[in-house]
C-alpha positions in Angstrom: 19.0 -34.4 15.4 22.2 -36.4 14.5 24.6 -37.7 16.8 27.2 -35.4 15.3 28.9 -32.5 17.6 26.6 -30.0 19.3 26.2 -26.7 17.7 28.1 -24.6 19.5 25.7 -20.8 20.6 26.9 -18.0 22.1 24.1 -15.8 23.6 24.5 -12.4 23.2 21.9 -10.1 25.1 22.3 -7.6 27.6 19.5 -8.0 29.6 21.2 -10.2 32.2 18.4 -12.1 33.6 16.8 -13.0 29.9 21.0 -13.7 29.0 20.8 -16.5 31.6 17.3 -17.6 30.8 18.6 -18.2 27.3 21.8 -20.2 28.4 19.4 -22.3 29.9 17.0 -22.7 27.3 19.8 -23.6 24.8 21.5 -26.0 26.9 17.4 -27.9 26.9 17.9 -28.8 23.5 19.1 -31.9 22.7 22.3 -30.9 20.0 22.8 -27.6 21.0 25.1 -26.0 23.8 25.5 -22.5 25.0 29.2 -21.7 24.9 29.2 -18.3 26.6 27.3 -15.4 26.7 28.2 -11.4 26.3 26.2 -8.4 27.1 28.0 -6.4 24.5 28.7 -6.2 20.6 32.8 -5.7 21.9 32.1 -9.0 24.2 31.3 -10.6 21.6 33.4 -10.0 19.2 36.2 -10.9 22.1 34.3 -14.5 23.0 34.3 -15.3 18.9 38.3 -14.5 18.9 39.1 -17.0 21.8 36.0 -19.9 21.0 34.4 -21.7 17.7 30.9 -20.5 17.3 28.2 -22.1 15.3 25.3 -19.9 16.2 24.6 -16.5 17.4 21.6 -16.1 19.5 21.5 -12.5 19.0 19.6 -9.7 20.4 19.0 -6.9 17.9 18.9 -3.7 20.3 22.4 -3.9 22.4 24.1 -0.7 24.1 27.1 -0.5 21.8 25.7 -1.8 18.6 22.8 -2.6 16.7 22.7 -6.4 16.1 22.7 -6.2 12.2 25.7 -3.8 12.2 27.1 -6.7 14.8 26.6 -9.2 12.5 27.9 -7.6 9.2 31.7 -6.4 10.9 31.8 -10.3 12.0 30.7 -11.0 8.4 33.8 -8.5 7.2 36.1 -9.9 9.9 36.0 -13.9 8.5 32.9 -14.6 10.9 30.4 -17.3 9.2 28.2 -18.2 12.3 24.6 -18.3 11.8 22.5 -15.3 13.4 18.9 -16.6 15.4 18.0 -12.7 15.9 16.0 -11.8 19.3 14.0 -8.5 18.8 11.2 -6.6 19.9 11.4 -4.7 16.8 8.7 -5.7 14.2 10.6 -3.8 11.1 10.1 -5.9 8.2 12.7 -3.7 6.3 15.3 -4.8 9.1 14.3 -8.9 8.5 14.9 -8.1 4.8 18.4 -6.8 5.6 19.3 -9.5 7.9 18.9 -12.1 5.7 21.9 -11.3 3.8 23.8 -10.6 7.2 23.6 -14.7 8.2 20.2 -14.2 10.0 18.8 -17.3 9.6 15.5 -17.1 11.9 13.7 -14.1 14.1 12.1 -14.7 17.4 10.1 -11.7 18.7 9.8 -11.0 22.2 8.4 -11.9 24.7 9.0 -15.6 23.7 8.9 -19.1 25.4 11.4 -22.2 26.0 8.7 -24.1 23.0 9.3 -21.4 20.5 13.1 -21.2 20.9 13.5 -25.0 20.6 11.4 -25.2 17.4 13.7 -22.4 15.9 16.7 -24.2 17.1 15.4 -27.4 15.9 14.7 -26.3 12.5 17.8 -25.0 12.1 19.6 -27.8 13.2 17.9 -29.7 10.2 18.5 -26.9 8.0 22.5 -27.6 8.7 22.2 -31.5 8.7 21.3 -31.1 4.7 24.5 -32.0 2.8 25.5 -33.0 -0.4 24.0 -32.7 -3.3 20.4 -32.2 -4.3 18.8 -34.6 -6.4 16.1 -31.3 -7.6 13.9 -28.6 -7.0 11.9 -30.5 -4.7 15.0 -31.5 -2.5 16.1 -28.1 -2.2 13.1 -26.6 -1.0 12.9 -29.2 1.5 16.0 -27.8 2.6 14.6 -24.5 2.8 11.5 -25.3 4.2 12.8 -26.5 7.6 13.5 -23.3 8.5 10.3 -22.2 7.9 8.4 -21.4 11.4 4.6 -22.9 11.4 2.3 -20.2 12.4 2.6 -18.8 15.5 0.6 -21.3 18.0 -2.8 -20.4 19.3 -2.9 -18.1 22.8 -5.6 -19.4 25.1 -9.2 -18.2 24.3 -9.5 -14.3 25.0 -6.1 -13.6 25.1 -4.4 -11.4 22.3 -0.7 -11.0 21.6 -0.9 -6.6 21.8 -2.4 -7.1 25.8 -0.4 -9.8 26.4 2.8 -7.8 25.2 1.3 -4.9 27.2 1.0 -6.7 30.6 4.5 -8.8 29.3 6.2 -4.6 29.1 4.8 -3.6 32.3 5.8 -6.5 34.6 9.1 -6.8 33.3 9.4 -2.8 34.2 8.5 -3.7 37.4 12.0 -4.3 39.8 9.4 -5.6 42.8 6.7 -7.4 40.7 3.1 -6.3 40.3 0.0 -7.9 41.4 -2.7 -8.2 39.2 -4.8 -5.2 40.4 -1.2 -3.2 39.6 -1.1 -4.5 36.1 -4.8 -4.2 35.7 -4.2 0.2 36.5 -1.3 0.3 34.2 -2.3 -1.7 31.2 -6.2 -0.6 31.6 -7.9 -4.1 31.9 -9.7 -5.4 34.4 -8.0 -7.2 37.4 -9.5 -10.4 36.4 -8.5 -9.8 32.7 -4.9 -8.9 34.4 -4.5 -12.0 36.1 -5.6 -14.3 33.7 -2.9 -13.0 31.2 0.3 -13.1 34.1 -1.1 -16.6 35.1 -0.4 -17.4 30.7 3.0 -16.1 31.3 3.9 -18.1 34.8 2.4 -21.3 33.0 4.3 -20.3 29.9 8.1 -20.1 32.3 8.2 -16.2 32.1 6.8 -14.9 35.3 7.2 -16.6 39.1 4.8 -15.9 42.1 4.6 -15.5 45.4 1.8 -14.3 48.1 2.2 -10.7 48.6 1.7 -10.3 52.9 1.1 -7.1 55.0 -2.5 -6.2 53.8 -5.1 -7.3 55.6 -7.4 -9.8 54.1 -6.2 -13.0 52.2 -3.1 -11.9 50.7 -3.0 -11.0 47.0 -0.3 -12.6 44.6 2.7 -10.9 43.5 4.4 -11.4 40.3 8.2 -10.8 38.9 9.4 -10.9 35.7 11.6 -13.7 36.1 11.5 -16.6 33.1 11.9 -20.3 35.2 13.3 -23.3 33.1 
C-alpha cells in the first residue's frame, strides 16, 4: 500500500448484518475506508451524489436492482468507481458482462475477512500502477495483481457444496441451530455438522453459545453472525 489517500468504499448490501460485517472488514485494511453503506440500488445512487467514491463493494442480488443494471446506470450517469461484486450467483455469463460494467473482482459467498482483504489488496496495487509501461511484461504485471490465487485449501474433509449447505441453513436460522439441527437439515451426521459450524466460528462467520434447558450437559448453539 502507499501512503497516498485511502480508497474511499461504499458497501452496498441489503442484508444488514453482512452490510455491517463488511464496514468492518473494510475499515481492517490498511488503505481502504468504508464511507457509507446503502441497502438499496436508490441508496446508492443518493450516497454517490452527496460523497466521492472509489470502490463499490457491491452485492449482485438487491431488492430494487440487480447489481450489474446498478452499475451500468452509474456508468451512464458519469459514475467511474470500481465494482468488487458480492454474489452467490455462480453465472459465468454474468462475470463476462460485469467486466465491462467496472467489475473489477468477484467474491462468492459465504466469504471471510482473509479473502476480502486479498481482493482489496490486489486492487489497491492494481490502482497504484501509473504511468507508462515500459512493455508487455509491465502491463501484465499490472494485470496480474488482480488476479486471485486459487481459492485456499478448506481443512481436510471439508468440501465447499456442504459447507455452503450448512453456511444456507444457519444463516436461515433467526435463533441459531445446534449441530444435531444442522446435521437433520443438511443430512450429515452431527459430528460431520459440527465440525463444519466450528470452520465457520474459527473462520469469523458464526458465534456460539451453550444452549441451557435440556437436561444433560448442554449442547452448543450457533447464530449466523460474522465477528471481526
Amino acid at each position: 500500500m502507499t501512503g497516498g489517500p485511502p480508497i474511499r468504499v461504499l458497501v452496498v448490501e441489503d442484508d444488514p448484518v453482512a452490510a455491517d460485517a463488511h464496514v468492518m472488514y473494510v475499515g481492517r485494511v490498511p488503505g481502504f475506508v468504508a464511507v457509507g453503506k446503502a441497502a438499496t440500488g436508490a441508496e446508492a445512487r443518493r450516497v454517490l451524489e452527496r460523497a466521492p467514491v472509489d470502490l463499490l463493494l457491491l452485492d449482485l442480488h438487491l431488492p430494487d436492482v440487480h447489481g450489474l443494471q446498478l452499475a451500468r446506470s452509474l456508468r451512464a450517469a458519469g459514475h467511474h468507481a470500481d465494482v468488487v461484486a458480492v454474489t452467490s450467483a455462480r453465472d459465468l455469463t454474468v462475470v463476462r458482462e460485469g467486466v465491462s460494467l467496472g467489475v473489477v473482482q468477484y467474491v462468492l459467498k459465504p466469504f471471510t475477512f482473509a479473502t476480502l482483504r486479498d481482493r482489496l489488496v490486489r486492487y489497491a496495487e492494481f490502482r497504484a500502477a501509473v504511468g507508462e509501461a515500459s512493455g508487455q511484461a509491465e502491463v501484465d504485471r499490472a494485470l496480474a495483481a488482480l488476479r486471485a490465487p486459487g481459492p485456499a485449501a478448506l481443512p481436510k474433509g471439508l468440501s465447499a457444496p456442504t459447507l455452503e449447505r450448512v453456511t444456507l441453513a444457519l444463516r436461515g436460522a433467526d435463533e441459531g441451530l445446534t449441530a444435531s439441527g444442522v446435521a437433520e437439515a443438511v443430512g450429515i451426521s452431527r459430528i460431520t455438522a459440527r465440525r463444519y459450524l466450528e470452520h465457520l466460528v474459527d473462520a469469523g462467520r458464526a458465534g456460539r453459545r451453550p444452549q441451557y434447558g435440556t437436561v444433560g450437559r448442554p449442547e452448543l448453539q450457533y447464530r449466523w453472525a460474522p465477528g471481526p
